[in-house]
N, CA, C and O atoms as a Maestro MAE file, in Angstrom:
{
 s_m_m2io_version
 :::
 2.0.0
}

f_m_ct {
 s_m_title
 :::
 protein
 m_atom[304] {
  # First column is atom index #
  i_m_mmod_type
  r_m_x_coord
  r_m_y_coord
  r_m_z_coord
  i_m_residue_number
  s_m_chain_name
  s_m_pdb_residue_name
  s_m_pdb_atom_name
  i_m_atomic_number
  :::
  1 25 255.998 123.314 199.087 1 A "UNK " " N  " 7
  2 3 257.022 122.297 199.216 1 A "UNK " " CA " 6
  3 2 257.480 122.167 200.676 1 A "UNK " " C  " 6
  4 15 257.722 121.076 201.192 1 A "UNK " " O  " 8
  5 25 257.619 123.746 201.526 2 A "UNK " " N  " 7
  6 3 258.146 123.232 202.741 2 A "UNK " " CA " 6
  7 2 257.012 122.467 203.540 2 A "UNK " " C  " 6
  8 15 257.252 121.536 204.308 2 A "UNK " " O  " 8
  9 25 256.074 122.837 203.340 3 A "UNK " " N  " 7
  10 3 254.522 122.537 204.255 3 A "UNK " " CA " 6
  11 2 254.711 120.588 203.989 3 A "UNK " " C  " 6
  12 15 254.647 119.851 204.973 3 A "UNK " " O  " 8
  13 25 254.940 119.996 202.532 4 A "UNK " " N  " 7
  14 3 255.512 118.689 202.081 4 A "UNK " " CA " 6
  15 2 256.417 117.782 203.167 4 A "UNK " " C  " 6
  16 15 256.201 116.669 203.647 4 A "UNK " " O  " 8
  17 25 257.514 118.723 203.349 5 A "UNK " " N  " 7
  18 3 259.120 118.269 203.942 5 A "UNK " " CA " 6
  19 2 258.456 118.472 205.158 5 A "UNK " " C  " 6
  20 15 259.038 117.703 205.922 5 A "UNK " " O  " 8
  21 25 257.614 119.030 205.767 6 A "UNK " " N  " 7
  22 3 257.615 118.981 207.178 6 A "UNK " " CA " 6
  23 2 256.518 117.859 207.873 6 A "UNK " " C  " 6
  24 15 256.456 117.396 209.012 6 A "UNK " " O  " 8
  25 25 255.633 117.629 206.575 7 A "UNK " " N  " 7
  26 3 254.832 116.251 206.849 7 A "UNK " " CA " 6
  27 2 255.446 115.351 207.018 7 A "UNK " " C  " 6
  28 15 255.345 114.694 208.054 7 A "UNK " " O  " 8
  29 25 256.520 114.958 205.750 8 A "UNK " " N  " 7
  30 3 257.186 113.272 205.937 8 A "UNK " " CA " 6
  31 2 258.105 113.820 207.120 8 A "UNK " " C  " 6
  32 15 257.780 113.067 208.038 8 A "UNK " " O  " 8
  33 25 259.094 114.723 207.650 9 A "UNK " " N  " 7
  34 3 259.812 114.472 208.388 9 A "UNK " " CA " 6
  35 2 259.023 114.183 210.150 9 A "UNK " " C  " 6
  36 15 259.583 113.792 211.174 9 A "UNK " " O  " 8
  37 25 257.674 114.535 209.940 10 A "UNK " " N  " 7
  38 3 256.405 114.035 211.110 10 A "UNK " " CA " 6
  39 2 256.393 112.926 210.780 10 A "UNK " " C  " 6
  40 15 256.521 112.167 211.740 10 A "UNK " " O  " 8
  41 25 256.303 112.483 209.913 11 A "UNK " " N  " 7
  42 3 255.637 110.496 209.753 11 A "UNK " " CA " 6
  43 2 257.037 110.505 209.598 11 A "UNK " " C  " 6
  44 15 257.166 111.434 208.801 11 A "UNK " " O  " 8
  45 25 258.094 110.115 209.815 12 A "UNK " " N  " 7
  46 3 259.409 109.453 209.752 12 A "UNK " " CA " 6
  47 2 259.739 109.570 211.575 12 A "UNK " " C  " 6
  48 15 260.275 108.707 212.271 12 A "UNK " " O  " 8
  49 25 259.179 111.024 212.040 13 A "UNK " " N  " 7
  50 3 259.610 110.568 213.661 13 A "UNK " " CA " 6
  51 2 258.316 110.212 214.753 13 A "UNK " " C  " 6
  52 15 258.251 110.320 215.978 13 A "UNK " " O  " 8
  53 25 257.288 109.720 213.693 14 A "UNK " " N  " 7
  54 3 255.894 109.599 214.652 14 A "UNK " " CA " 6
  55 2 255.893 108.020 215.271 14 A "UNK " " C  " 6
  56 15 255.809 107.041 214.530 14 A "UNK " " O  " 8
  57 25 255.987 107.939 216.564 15 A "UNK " " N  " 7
  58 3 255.897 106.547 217.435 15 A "UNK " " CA " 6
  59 2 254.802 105.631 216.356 15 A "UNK " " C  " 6
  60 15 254.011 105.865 215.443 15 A "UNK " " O  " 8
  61 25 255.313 104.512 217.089 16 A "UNK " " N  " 7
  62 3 253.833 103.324 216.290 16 A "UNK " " CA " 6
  63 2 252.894 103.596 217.184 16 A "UNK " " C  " 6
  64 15 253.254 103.726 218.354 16 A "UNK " " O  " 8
  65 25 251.702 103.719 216.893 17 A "UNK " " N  " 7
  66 3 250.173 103.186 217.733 17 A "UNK " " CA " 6
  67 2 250.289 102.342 218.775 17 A "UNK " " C  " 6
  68 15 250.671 101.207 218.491 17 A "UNK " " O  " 8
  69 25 250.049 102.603 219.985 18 A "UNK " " N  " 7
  70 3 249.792 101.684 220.743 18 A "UNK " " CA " 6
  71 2 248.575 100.414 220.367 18 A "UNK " " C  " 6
  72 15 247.543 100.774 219.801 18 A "UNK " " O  " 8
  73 25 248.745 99.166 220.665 19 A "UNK " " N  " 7
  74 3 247.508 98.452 220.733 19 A "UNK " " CA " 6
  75 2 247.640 97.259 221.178 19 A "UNK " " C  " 6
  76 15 248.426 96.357 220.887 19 A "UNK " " O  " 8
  77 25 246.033 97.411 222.576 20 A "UNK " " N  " 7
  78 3 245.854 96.831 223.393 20 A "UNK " " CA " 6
  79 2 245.281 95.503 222.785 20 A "UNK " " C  " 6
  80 15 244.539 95.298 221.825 20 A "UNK " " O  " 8
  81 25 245.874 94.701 223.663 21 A "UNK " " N  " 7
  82 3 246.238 93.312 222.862 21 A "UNK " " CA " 6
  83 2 245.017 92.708 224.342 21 A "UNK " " C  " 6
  84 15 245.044 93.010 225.535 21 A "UNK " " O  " 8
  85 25 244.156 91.870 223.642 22 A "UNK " " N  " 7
  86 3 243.542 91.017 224.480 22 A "UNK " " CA " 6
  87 2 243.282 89.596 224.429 22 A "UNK " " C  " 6
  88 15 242.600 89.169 225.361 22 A "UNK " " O  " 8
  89 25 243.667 88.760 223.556 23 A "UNK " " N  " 7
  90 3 244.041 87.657 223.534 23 A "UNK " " CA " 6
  91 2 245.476 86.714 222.233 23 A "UNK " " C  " 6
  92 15 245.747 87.139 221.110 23 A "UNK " " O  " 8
  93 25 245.768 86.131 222.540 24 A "UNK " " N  " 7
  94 3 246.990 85.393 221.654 24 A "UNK " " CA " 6
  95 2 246.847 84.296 221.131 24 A "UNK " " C  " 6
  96 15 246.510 83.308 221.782 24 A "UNK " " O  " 8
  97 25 247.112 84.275 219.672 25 A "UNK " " N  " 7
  98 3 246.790 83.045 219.181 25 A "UNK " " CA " 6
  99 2 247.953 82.344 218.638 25 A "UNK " " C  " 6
  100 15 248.501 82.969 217.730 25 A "UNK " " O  " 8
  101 25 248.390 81.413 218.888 26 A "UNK " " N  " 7
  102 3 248.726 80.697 217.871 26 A "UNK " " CA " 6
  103 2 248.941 80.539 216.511 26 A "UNK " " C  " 6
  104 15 248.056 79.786 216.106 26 A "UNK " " O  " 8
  105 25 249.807 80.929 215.432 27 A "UNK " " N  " 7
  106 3 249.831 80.857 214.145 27 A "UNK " " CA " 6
  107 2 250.764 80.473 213.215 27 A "UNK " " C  " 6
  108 15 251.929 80.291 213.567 27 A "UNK " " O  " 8
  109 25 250.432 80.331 212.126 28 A "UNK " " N  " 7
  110 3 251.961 80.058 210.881 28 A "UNK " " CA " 6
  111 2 252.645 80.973 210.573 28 A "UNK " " C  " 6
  112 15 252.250 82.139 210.585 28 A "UNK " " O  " 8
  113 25 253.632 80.656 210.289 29 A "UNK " " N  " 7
  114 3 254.342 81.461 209.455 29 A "UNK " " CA " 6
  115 2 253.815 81.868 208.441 29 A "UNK " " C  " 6
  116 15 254.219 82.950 208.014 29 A "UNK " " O  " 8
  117 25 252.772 81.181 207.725 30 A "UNK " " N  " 7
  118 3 252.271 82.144 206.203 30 A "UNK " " CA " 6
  119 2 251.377 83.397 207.027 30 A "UNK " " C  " 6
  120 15 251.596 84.583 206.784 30 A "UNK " " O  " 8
  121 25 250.349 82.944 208.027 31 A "UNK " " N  " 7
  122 3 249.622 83.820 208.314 31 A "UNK " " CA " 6
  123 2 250.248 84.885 209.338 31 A "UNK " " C  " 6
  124 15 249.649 85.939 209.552 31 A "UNK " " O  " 8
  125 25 251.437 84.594 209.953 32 A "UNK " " N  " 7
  126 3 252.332 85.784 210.467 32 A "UNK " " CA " 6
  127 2 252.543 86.608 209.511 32 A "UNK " " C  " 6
  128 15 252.395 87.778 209.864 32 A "UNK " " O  " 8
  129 25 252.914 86.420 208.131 33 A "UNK " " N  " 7
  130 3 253.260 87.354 207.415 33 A "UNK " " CA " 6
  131 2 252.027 88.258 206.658 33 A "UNK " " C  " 6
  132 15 251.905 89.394 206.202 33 A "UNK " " O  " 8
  133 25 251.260 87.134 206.801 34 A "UNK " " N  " 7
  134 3 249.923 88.417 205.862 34 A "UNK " " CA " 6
  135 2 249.455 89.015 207.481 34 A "UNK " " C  " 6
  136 15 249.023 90.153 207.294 34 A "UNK " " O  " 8
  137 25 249.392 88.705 208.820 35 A "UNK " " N  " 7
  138 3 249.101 89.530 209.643 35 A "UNK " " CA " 6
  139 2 250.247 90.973 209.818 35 A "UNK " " C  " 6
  140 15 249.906 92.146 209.668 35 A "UNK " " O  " 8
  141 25 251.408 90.567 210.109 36 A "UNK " " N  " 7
  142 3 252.565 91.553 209.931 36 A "UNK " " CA " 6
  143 2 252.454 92.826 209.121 36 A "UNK " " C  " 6
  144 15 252.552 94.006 209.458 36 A "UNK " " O  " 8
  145 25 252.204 92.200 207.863 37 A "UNK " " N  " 7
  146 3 252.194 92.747 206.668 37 A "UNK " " CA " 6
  147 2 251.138 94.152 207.019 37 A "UNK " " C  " 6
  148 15 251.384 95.227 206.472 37 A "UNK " " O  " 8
  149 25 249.978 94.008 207.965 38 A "UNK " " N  " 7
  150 3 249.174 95.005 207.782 38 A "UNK " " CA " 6
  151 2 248.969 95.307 209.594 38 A "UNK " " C  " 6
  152 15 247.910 95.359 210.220 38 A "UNK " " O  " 8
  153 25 250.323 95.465 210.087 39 A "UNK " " N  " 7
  154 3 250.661 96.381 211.129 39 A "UNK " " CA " 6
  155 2 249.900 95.312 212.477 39 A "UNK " " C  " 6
  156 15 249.245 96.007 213.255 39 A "UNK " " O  " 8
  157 25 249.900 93.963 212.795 40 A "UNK " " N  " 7
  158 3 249.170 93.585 213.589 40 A "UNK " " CA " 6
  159 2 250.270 92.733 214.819 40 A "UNK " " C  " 6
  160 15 250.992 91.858 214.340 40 A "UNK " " O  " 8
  161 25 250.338 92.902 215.800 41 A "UNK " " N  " 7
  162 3 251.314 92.420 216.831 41 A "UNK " " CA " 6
  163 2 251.554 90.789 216.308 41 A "UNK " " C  " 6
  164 15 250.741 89.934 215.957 41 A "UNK " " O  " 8
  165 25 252.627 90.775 216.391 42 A "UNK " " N  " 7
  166 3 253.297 89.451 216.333 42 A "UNK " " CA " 6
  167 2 254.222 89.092 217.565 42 A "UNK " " C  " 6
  168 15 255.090 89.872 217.956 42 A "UNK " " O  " 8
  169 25 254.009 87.992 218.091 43 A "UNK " " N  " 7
  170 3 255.551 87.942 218.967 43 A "UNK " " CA " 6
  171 2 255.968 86.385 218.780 43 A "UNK " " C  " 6
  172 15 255.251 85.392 218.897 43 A "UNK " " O  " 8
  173 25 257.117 86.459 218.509 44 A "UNK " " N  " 7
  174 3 257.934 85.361 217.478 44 A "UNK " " CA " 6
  175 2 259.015 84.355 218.991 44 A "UNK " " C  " 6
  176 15 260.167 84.761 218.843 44 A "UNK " " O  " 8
  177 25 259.000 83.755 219.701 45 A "UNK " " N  " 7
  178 3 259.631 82.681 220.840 45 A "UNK " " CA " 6
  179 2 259.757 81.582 220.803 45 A "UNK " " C  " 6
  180 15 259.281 80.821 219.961 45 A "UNK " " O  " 8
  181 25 260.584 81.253 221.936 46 A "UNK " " N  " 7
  182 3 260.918 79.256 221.289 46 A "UNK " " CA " 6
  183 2 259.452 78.499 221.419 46 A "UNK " " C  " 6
  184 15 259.370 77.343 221.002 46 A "UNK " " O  " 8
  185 25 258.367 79.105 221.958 47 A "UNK " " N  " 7
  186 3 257.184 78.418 221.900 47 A "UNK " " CA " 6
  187 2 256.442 78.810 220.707 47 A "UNK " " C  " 6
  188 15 255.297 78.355 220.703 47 A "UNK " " O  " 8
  189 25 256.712 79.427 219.824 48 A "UNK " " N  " 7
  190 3 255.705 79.702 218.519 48 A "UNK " " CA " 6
  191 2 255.640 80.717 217.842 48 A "UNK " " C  " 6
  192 15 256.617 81.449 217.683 48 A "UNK " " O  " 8
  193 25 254.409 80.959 217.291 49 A "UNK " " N  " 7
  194 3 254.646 82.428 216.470 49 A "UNK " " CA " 6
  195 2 252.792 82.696 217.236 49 A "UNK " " C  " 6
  196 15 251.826 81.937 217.319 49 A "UNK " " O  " 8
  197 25 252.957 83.744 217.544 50 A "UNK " " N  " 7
  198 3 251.948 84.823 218.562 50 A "UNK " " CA " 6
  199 2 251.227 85.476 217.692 50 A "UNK " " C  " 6
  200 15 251.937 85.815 216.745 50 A "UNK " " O  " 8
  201 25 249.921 85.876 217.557 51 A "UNK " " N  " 7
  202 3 249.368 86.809 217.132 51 A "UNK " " CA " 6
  203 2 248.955 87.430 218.415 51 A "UNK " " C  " 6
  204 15 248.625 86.718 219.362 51 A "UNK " " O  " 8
  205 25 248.958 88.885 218.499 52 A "UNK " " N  " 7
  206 3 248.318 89.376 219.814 52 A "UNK " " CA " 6
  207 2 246.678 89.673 219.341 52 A "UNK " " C  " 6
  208 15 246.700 90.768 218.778 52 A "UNK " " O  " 8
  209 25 245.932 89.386 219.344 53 A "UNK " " N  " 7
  210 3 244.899 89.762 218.946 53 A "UNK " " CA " 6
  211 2 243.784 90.809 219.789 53 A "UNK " " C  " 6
  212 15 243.301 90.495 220.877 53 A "UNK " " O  " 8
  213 25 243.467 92.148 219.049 54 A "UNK " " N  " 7
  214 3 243.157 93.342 219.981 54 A "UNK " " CA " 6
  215 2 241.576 93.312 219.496 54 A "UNK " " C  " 6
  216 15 240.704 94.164 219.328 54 A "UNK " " O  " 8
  217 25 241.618 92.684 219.437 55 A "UNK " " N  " 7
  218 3 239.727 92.746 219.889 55 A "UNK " " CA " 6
  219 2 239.201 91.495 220.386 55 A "UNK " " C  " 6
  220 15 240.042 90.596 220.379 55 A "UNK " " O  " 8
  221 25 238.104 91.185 220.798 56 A "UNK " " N  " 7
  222 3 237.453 90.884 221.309 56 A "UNK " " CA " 6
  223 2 235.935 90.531 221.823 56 A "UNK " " C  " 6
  224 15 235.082 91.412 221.927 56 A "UNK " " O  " 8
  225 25 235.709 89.298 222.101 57 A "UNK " " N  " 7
  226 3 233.598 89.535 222.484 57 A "UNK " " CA " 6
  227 2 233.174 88.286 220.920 57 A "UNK " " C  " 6
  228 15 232.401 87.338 221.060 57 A "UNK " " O  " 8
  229 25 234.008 88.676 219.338 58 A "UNK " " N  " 7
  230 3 233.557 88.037 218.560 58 A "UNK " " CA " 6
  231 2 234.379 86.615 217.685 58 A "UNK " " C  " 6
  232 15 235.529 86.206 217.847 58 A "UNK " " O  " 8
  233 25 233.440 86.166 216.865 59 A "UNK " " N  " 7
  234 3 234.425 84.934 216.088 59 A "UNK " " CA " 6
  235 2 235.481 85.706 215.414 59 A "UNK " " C  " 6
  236 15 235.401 86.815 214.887 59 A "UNK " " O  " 8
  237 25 236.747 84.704 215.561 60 A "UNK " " N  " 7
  238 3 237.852 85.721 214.589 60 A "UNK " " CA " 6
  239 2 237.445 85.988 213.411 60 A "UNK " " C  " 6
  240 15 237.894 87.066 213.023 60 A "UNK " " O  " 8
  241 25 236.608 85.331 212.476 61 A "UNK " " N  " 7
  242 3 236.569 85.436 211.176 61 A "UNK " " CA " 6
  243 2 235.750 86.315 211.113 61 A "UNK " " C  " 6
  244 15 235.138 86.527 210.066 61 A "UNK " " O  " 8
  245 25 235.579 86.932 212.079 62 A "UNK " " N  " 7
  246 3 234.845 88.764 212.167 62 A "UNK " " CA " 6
  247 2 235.314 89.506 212.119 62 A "UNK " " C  " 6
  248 15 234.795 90.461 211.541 62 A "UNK " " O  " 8
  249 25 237.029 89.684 212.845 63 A "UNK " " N  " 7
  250 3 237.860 90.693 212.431 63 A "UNK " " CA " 6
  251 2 238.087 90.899 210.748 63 A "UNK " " C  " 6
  252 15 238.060 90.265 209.693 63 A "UNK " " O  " 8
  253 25 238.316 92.180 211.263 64 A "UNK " " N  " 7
  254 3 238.850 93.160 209.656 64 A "UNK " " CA " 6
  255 2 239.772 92.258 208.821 64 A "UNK " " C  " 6
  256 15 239.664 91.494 207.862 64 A "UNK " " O  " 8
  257 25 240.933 92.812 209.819 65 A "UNK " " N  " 7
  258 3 242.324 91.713 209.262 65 A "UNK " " CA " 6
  259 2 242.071 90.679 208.757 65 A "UNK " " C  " 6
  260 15 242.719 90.384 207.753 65 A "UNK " " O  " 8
  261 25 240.938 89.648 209.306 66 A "UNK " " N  " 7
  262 3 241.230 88.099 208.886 66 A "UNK " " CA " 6
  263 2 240.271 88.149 207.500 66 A "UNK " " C  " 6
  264 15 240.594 87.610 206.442 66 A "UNK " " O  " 8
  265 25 238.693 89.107 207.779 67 A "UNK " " N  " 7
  266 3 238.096 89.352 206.666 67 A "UNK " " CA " 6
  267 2 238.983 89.691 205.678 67 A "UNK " " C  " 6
  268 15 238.907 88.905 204.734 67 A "UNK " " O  " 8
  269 25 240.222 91.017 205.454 68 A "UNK " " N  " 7
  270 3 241.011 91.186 204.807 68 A "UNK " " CA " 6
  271 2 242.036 90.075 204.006 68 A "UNK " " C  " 6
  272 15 242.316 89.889 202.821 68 A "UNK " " O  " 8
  273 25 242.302 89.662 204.843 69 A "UNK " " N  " 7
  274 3 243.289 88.294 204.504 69 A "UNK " " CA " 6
  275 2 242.715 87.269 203.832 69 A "UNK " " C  " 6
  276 15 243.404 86.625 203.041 69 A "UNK " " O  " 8
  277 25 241.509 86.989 204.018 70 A "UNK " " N  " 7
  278 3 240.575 85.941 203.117 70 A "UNK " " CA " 6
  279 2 240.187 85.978 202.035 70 A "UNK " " C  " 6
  280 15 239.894 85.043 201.289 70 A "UNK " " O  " 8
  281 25 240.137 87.642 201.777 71 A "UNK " " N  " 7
  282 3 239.415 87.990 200.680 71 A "UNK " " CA " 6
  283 2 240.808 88.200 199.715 71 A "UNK " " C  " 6
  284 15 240.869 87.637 198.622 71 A "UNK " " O  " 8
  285 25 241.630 88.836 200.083 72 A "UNK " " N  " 7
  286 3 243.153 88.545 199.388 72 A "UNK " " CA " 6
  287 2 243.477 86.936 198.532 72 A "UNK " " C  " 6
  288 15 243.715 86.683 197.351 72 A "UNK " " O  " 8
  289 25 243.355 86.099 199.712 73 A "UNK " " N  " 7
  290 3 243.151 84.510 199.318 73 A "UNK " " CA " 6
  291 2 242.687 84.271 198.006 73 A "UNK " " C  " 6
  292 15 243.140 83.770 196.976 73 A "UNK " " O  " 8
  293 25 241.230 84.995 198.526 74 A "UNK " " N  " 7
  294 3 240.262 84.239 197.485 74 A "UNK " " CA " 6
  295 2 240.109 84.913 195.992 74 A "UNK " " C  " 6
  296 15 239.360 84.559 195.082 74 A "UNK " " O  " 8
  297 25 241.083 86.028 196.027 75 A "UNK " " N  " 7
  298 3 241.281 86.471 194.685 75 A "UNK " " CA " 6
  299 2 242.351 86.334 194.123 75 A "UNK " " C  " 6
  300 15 242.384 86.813 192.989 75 A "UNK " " O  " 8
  301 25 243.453 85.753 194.560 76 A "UNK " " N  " 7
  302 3 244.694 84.368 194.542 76 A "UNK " " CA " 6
  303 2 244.234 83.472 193.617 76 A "UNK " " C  " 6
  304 15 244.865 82.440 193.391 76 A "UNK " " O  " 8
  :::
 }
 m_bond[303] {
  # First column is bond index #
  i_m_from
  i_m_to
  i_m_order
  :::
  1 1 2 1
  2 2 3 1
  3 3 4 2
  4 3 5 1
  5 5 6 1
  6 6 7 1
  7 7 8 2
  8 7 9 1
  9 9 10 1
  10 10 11 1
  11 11 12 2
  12 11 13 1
  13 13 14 1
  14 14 15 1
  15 15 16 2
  16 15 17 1
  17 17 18 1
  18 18 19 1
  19 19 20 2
  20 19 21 1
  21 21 22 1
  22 22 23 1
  23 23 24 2
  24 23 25 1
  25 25 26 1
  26 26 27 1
  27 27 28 2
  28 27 29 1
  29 29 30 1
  30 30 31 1
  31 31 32 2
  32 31 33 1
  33 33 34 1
  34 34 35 1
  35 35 36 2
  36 35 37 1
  37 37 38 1
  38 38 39 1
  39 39 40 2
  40 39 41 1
  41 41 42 1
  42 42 43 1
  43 43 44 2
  44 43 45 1
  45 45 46 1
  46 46 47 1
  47 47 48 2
  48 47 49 1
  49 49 50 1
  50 50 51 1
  51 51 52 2
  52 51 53 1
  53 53 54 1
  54 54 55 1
  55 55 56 2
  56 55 57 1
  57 57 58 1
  58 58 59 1
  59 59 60 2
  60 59 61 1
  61 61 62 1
  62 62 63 1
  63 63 64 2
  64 63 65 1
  65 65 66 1
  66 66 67 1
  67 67 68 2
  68 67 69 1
  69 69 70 1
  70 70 71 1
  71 71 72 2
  72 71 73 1
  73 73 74 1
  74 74 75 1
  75 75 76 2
  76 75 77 1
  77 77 78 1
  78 78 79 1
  79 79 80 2
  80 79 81 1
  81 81 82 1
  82 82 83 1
  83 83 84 2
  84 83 85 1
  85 85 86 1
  86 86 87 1
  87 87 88 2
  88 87 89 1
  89 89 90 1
  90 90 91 1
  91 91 92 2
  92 91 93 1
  93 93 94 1
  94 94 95 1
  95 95 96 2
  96 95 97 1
  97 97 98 1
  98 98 99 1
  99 99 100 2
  100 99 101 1
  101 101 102 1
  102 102 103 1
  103 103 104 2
  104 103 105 1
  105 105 106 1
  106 106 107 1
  107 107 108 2
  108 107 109 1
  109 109 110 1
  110 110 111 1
  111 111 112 2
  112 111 113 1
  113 113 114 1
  114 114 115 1
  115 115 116 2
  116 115 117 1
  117 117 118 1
  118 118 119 1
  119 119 120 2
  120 119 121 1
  121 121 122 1
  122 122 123 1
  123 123 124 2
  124 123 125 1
  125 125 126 1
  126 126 127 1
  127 127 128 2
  128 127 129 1
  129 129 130 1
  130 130 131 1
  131 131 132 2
  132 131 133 1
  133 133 134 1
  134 134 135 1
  135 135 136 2
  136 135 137 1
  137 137 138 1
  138 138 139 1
  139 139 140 2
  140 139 141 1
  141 141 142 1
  142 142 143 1
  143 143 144 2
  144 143 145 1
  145 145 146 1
  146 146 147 1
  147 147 148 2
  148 147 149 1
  149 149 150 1
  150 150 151 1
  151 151 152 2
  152 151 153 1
  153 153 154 1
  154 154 155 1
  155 155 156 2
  156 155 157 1
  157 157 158 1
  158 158 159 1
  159 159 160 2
  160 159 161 1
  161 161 162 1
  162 162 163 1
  163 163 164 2
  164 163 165 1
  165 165 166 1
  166 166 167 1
  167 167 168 2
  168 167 169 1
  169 169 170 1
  170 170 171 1
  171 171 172 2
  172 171 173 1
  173 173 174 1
  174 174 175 1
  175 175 176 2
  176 175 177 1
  177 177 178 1
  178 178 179 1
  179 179 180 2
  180 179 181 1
  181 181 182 1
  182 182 183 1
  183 183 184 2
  184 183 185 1
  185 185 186 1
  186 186 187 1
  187 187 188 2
  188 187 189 1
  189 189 190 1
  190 190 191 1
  191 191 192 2
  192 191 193 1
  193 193 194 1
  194 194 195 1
  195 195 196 2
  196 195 197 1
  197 197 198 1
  198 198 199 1
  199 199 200 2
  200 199 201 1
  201 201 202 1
  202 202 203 1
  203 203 204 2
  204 203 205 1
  205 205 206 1
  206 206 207 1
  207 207 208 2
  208 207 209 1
  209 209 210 1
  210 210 211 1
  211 211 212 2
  212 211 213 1
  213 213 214 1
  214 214 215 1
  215 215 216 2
  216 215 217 1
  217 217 218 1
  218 218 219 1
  219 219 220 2
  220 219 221 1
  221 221 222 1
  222 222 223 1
  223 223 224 2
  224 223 225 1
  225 225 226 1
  226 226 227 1
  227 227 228 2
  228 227 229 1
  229 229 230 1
  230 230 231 1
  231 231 232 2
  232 231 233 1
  233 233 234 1
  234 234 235 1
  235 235 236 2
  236 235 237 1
  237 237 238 1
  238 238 239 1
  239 239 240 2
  240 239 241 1
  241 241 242 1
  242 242 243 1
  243 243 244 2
  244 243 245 1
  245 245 246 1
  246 246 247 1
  247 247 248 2
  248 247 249 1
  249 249 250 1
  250 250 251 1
  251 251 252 2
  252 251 253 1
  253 253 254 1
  254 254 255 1
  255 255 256 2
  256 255 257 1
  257 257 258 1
  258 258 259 1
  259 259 260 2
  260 259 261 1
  261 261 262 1
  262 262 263 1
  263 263 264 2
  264 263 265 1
  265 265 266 1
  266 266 267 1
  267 267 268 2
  268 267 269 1
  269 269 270 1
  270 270 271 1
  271 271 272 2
  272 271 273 1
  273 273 274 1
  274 274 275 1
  275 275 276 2
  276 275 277 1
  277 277 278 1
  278 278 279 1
  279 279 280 2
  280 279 281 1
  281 281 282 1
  282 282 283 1
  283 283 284 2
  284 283 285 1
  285 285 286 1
  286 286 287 1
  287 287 288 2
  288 287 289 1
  289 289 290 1
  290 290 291 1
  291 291 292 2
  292 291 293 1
  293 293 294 1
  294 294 295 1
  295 295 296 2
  296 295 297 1
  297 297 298 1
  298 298 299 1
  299 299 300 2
  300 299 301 1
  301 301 302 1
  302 302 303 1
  303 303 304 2
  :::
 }
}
């Protein structure tokens, strides 16, 4: 039990992940929230809603996340 209490009180004071953000997109509000939802930079300003997007080189609909998010959709 103590070995228990000393895990969550590690994940209750463990920083977030850094992540290196290499390009920004443009997005909705629906898709801010299914990106949000699974830990992915958002930045919210009077010009829009931001995705930071941390990869790079491929089509978005190659990332995980968006693969993730589609396939969520499509079983909607």
């Amino acid at each position: 039990m103590e070995h228990l209490e000393h895990d969550i009180e590690a994940l209750e004071n463990a920083e977030p992940e850094m992540q290196e953000i290499f390009e920004w997109w443009l997005v909705s509000s629906w898709l801010r929230e299914k990106l949000e939802s699974r830990g992915e930079p958002i930045l919210d300003n009077d010009h829009g809603i931001w995705w930071g997007r941390c990869t790079t080189g491929q089509m978005i609909c190659m990332d995980e996340v968006i693969r993730d998010i589609a396939k969520e959709v499509m079983r909607s």
